[in-house]
C-alpha positions as CSV (number, residue, x, y, z in Angstrom):
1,X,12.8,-29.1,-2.8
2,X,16.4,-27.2,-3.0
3,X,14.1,-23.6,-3.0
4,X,12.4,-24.6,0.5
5,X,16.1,-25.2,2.0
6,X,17.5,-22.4,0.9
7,X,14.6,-20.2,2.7
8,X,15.5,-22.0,5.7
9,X,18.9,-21.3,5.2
10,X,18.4,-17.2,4.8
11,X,16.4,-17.6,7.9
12,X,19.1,-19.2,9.6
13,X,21.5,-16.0,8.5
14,X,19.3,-12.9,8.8
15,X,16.7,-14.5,11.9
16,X,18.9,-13.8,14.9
17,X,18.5,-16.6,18.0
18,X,14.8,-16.7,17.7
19,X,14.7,-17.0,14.0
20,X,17.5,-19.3,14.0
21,X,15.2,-21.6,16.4
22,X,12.4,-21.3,14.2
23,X,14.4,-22.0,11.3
24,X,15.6,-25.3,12.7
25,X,12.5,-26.6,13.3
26,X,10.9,-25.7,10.3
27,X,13.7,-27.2,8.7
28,X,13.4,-30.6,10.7
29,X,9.7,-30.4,9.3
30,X,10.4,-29.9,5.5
31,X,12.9,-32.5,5.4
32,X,10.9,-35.1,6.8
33,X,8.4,-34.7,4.4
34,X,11.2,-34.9,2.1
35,X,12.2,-38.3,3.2
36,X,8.7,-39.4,3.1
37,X,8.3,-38.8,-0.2
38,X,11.9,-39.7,-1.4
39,X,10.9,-43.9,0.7
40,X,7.6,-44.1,-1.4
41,X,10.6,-44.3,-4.3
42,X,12.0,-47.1,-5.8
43,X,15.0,-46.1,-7.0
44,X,16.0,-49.0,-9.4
45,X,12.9,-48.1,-11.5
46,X,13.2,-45.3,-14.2
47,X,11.0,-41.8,-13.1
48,X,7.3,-42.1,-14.6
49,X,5.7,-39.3,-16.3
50,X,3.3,-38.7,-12.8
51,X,7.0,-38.2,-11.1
52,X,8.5,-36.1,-13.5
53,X,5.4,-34.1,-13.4
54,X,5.7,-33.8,-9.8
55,X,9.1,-32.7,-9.4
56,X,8.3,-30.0,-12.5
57,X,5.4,-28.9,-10.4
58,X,7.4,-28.4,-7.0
59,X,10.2,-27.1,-8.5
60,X,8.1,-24.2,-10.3
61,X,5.7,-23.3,-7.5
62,X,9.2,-23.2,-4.8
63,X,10.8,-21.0,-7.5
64,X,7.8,-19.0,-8.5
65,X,7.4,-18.4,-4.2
66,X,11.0,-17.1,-3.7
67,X,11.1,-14.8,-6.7
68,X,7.9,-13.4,-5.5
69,X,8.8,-13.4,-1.6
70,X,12.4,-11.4,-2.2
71,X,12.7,-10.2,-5.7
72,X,9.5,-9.4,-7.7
73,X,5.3,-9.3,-7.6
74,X,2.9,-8.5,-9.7
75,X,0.1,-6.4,-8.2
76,X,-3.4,-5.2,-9.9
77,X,-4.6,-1.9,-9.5
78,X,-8.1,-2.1,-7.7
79,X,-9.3,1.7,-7.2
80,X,-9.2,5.2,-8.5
81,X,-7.2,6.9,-5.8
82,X,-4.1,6.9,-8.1
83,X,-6.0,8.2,-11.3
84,X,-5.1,9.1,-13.7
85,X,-1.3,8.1,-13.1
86,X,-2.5,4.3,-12.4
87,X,-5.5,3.1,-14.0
88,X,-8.0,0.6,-12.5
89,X,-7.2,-2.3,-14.6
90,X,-3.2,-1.7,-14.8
91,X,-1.4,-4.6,-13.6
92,X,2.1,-3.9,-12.6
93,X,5.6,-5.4,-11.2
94,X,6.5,-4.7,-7.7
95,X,10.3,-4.8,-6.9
96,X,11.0,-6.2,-3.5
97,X,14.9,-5.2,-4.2
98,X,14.7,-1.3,-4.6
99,X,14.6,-0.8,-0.8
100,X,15.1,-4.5,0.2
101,X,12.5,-7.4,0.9
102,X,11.1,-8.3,4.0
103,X,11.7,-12.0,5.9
104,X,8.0,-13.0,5.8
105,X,6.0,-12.5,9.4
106,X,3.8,-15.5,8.7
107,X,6.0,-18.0,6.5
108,X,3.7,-20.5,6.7
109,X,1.0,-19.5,3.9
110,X,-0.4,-21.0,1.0
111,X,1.3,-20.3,-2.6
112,X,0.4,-17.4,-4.3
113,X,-2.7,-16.2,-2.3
114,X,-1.7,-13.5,0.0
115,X,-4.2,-13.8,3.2
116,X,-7.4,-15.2,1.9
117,X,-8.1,-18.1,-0.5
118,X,-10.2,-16.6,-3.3
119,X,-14.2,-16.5,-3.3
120,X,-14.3,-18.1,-6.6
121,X,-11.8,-21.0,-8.9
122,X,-12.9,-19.9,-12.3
123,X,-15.8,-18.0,-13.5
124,X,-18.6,-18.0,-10.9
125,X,-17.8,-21.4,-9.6
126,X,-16.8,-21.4,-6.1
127,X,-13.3,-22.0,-4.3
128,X,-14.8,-25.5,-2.6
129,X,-14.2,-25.8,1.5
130,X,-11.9,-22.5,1.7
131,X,-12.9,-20.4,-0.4
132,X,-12.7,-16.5,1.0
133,X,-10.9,-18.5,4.5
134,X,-7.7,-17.3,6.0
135,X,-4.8,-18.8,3.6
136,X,-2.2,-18.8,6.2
137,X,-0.8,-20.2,9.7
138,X,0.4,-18.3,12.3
139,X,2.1,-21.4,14.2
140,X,5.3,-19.5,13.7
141,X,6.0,-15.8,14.0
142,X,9.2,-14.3,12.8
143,X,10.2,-10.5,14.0
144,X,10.8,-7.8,11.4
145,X,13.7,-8.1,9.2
146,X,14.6,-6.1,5.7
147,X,17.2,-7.4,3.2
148,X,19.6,-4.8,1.7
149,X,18.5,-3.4,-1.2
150,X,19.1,-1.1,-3.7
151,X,17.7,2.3,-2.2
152,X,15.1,4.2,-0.1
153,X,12.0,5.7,-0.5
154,X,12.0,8.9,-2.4
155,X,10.1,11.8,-2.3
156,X,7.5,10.9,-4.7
157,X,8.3,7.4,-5.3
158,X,4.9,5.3,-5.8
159,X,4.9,2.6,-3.1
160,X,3.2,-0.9,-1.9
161,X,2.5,-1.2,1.0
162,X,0.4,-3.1,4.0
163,X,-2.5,-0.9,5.5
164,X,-1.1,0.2,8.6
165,X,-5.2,-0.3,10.3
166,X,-5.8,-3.9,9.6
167,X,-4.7,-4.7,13.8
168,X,-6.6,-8.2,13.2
169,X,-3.7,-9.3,10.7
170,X,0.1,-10.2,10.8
171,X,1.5,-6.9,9.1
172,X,2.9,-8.9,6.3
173,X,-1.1,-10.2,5.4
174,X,-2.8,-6.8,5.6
175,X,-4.2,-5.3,2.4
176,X,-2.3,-4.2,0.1
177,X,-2.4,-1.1,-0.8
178,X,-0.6,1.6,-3.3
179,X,-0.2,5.2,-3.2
180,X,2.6,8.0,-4.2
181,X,5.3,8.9,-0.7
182,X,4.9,12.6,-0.1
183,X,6.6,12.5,3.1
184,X,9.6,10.4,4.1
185,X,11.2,10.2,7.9
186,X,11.8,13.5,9.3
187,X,10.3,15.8,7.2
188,X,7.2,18.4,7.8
189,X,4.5,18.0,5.4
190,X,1.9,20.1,4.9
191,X,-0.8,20.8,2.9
192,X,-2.1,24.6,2.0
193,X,-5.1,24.9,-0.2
194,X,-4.7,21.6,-1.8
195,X,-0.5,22.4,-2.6
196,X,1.5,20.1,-1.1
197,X,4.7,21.3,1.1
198,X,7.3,19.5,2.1
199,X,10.0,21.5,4.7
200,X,8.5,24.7,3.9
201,X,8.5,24.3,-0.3
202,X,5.8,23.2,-2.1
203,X,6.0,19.9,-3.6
204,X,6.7,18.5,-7.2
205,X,3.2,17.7,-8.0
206,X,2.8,14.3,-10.6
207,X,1.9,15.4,-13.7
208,X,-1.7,13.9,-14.0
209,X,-2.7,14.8,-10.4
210,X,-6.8,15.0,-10.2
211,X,-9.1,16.8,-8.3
212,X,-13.0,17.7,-7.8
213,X,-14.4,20.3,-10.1
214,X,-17.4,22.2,-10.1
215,X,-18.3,22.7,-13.4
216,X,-21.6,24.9,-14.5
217,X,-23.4,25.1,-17.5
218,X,-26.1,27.2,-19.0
219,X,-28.4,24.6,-18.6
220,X,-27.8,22.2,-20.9
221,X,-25.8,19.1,-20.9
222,X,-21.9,17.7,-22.0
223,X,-22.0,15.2,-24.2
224,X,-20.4,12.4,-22.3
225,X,-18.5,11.6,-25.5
226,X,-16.7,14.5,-25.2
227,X,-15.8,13.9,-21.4
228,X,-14.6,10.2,-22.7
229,X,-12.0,11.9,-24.8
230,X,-10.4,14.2,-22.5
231,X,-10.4,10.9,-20.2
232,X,-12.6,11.9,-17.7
233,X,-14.6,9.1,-16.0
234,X,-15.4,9.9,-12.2
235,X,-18.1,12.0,-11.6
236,X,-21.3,13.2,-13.8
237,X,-24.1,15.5,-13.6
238,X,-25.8,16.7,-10.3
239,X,-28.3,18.6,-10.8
240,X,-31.1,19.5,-13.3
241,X,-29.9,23.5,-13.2
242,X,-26.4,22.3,-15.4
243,X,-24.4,21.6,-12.4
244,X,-22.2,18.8,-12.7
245,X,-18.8,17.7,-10.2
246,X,-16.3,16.2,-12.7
247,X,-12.7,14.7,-10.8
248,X,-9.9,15.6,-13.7
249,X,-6.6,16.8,-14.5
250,X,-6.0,20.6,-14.4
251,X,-5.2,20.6,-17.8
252,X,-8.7,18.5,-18.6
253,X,-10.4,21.4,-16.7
254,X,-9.1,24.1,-18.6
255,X,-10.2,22.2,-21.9
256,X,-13.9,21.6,-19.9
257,X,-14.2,26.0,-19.7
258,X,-13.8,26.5,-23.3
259,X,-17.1,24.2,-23.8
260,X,-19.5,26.6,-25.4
261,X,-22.5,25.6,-23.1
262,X,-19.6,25.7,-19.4
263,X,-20.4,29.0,-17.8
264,X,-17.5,28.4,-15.3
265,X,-15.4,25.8,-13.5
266,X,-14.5,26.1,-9.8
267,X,-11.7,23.4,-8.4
268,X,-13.4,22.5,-5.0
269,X,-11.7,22.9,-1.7
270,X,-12.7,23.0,2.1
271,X,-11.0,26.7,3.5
272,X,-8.2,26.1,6.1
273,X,-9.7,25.8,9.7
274,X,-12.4,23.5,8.5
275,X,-12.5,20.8,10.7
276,X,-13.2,17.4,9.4
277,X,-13.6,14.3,12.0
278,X,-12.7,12.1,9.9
279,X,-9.3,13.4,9.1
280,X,-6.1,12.0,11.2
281,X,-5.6,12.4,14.5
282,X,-9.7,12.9,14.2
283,X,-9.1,15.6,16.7
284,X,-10.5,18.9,16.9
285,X,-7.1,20.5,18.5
286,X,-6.4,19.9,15.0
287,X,-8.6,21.3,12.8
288,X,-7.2,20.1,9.4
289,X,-9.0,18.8,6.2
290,X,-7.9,17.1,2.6
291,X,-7.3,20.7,1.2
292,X,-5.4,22.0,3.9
293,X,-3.7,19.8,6.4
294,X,-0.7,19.6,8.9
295,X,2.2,21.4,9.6
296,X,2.7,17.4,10.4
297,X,6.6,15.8,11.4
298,X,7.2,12.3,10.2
299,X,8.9,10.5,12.8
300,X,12.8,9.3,12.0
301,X,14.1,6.2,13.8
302,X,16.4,7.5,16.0
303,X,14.7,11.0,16.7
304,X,13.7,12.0,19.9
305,X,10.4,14.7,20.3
306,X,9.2,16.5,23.1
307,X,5.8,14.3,23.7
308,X,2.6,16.2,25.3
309,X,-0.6,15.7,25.8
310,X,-1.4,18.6,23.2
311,X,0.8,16.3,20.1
312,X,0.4,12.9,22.1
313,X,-2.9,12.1,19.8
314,X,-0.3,12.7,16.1
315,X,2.0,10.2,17.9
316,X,-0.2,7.6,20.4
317,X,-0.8,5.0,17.7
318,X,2.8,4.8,16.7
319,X,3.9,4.5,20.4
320,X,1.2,1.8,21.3
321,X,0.4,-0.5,18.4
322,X,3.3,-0.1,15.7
323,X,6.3,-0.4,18.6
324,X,4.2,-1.5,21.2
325,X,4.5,0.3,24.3
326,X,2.4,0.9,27.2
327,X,1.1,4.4,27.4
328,X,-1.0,5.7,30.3
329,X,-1.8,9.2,31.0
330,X,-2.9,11.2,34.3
331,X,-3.4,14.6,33.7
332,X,-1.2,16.2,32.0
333,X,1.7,13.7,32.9
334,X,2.8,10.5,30.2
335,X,3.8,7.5,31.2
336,X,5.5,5.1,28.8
337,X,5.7,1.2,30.3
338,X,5.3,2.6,33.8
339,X,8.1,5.0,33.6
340,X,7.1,9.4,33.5
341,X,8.5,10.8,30.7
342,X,8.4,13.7,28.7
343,X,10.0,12.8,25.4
344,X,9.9,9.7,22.8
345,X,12.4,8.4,20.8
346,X,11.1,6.4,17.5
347,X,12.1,3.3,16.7
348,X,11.2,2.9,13.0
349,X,10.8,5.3,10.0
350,X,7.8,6.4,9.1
351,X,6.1,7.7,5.8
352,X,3.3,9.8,4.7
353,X,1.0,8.3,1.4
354,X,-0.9,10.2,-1.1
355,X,-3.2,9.3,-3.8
356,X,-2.5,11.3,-6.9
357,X,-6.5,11.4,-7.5
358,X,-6.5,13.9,-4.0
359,X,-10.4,14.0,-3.6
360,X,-11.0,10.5,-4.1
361,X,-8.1,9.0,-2.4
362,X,-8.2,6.8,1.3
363,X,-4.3,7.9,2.5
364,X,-2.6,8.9,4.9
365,X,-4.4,12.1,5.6
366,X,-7.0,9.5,6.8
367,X,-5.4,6.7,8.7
368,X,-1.6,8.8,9.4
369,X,2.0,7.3,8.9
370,X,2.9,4.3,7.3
371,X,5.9,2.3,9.5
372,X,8.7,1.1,7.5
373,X,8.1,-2.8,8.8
374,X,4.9,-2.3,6.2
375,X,6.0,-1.4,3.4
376,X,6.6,-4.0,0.6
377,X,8.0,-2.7,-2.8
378,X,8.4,-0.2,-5.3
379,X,6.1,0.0,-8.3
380,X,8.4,-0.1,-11.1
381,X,6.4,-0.8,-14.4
382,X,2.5,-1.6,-16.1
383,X,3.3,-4.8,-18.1
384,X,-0.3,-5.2,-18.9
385,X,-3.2,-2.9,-18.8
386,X,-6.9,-3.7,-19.3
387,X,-10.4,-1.4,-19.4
388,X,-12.7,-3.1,-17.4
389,X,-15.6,-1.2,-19.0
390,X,-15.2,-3.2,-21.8
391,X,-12.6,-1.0,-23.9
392,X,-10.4,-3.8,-24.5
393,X,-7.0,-3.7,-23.9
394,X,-5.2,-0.3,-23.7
395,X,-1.6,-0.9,-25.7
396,X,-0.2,2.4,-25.2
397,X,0.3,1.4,-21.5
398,X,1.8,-1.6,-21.3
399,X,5.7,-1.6,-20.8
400,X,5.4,1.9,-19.5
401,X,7.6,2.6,-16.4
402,X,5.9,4.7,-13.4
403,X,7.1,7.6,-12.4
């Protein structure tokens, strides 16, 4: 039980007055049940084989919990929003120490779930009494703290982290989710026919970004053999005319127009101006799309803007719900917890996500910025990678460090 105490005892260092309260009593707790179990042993008698067990078990699942909570996680890639740089099916490590882990929100949880108990125990037999229930207690509630680690968030760095919209959660149990950083604190991002620029310079682009293609034939059809071995699997025919809309690489596309029977291929993209409502801020003073979005600033902790009611709606969200201040406005006028004010100074760094698959990717041109109280790790490498439509297991990926 030596791994529980010394969780109480980093609490006790890095929680301030209210963790340090917390700490204490969640430390009076744990050792009661220590000394519970420790009466129900007679010590003259030698350990049986159930205690040995026992102690193996606790000790494995209390290590297993730390290393997972501040040094390491493994993570499974669900979707195709990083395609084809992440693979649905690639399961990867997570450090916790490249930009330091977080003191857990909700400390009291279940081992190794992360907010829900799963639907089923093996197979299709079901998780009995909680299955798909809520695998944690919020009975105590620490603030936001981050260890020291080894770095910060780079420009293009591919990150885990908490999605920022899950309100109904404790930040540190909302979905995780994992997408390349375009756009750390205080930089302008934006986005001009589909080319990313950050400060005024376009971006260094990954190297296996994807995007929608129109692709047209005479008429007849691509052998889907053919689009297997270039690797592309989103998308397919739509049309009986030859039309299909394939998601690839660029270089994929330029293989797809040499195709005897491809009369052209045409990357798609909305035109600037073109609003879409369900872009962030969803506003239609800001007439801004997946192809060509922003000029946007990511807020720095410590940076103070001139707030109006023309930028308030880039900004309200980070003001009210992420550091939770009271906003009212009358007219043209702001008011921040009662007081008129003109300006807003951030309290946390923020960051802008990107899928690398940019037409198939839920991100921050969606939902906006990412506070740094949600993000979790860095992804560092694929130790195991697995085609889920039954190709096996794909060797070439495993061990492979992400860049």
């Amino acid at each position: 039980m030596t791994g529980l105490n010394l969780l109480m005892l980093l609490s006790l260092l890095i929680g301030g007055v209210s963790g340090f309260l917390q700490a204490i009593i969640l430390s009076v707790i744990i050792q009661g049940l220590i000394l519970l179990f420790y009466f129900t042993i007679d010590p003259s008698k030698k350990k049986t084989k159930l205690r040995e067990w026992t102690d193996a078990i606790v000790f494995a699942v209390v290590a297993a919990t730390l290393i997972r909570m501040f040094l390491i996680e493994a993570y499974t890639i669900p979707t195709s929003s990083m395609e084809k740089s992440l693979l649905i099916g690639d399961f990867l490590f997570v450090s916790k120490v490249s930009y330091g882990a977080r003191v857990p929100n909700t400390p009291l949880a279940f081992p190794f779930t992360h907010h829900s108990f799963p639907e089923k125990l093996i197979g299709n037999i079901p998780f009995p009494f909680v299955g798909g229930k809520q695998s944690y207690l919020e009975w105590i509630k620490w603030p936001y703290k981050r260890l020291a680690g080894f770095g910060s968030i780079k420009n293009n760095d591919v990150v885990v982290f908490n999605y920022p919209m899950e309100d109904f959660r404790p930040v540190d149990k909302r979905e995780n989710y994992i997408k390349r950083c375009v756009g750390t604190p205080g930089d302008t991002l934006e986005v001009v026919d589909r080319v990313l620029h950050i400060n005024g310079k376009p971006n260094e682009e990954p190297e296996k970004m994807q995007f929608n293609y129109n692709v047209k034939t005479d008429g007849g059809s691509i052998n889907p053999k053919v689009l297997d071995k270039l690797d592309i699997t989103e998308g397919g025919r739509v049309s009986s005319a030859g039309d299909y809309n394939l998601r690839m690489t660029s270089e994929a596309a330029d293989k797809v127009k040499k195709f005897p029977n491809v009369e052209h291929v045409d990357v798609a993209s909305m035109p600037r101006g073109v609003y879409a409502d369900y872009i962030f801020p969803k506003n239609k003073d800001f007439p801004w799309n997946v192809d060509n979005y922003g000029p946007i600033y990511i807020p720095k902790e410590g940076m103070t803007i001139e707030l109006t009611v023309d930028n308030l709606p880039l900004y309200e969200r980070l003001i009210t719900v992420y550091e939770e201040n009271e906003l009212k406005v009358t007219g043209n006028t702001i008011y921040i917890n009662g007081e008129e004010t003109s300006q807003y100074t951030f309290d946390m760094d923020y960051y802008f996500m990107m899928g690398d698959n940019r037409h198939n990717s839920a991100d921050s041109r969606f939902w906006g910025f990412v506070p740094e109280d949600h993000i979790v790790g860095k992804a560092v490498f694929i130790w195991f990678s697995v085609d889920r439509n039954g190709g096996g297991i794909r060797w070439s990926r495993i061990f492979r460090f992400i860049h």
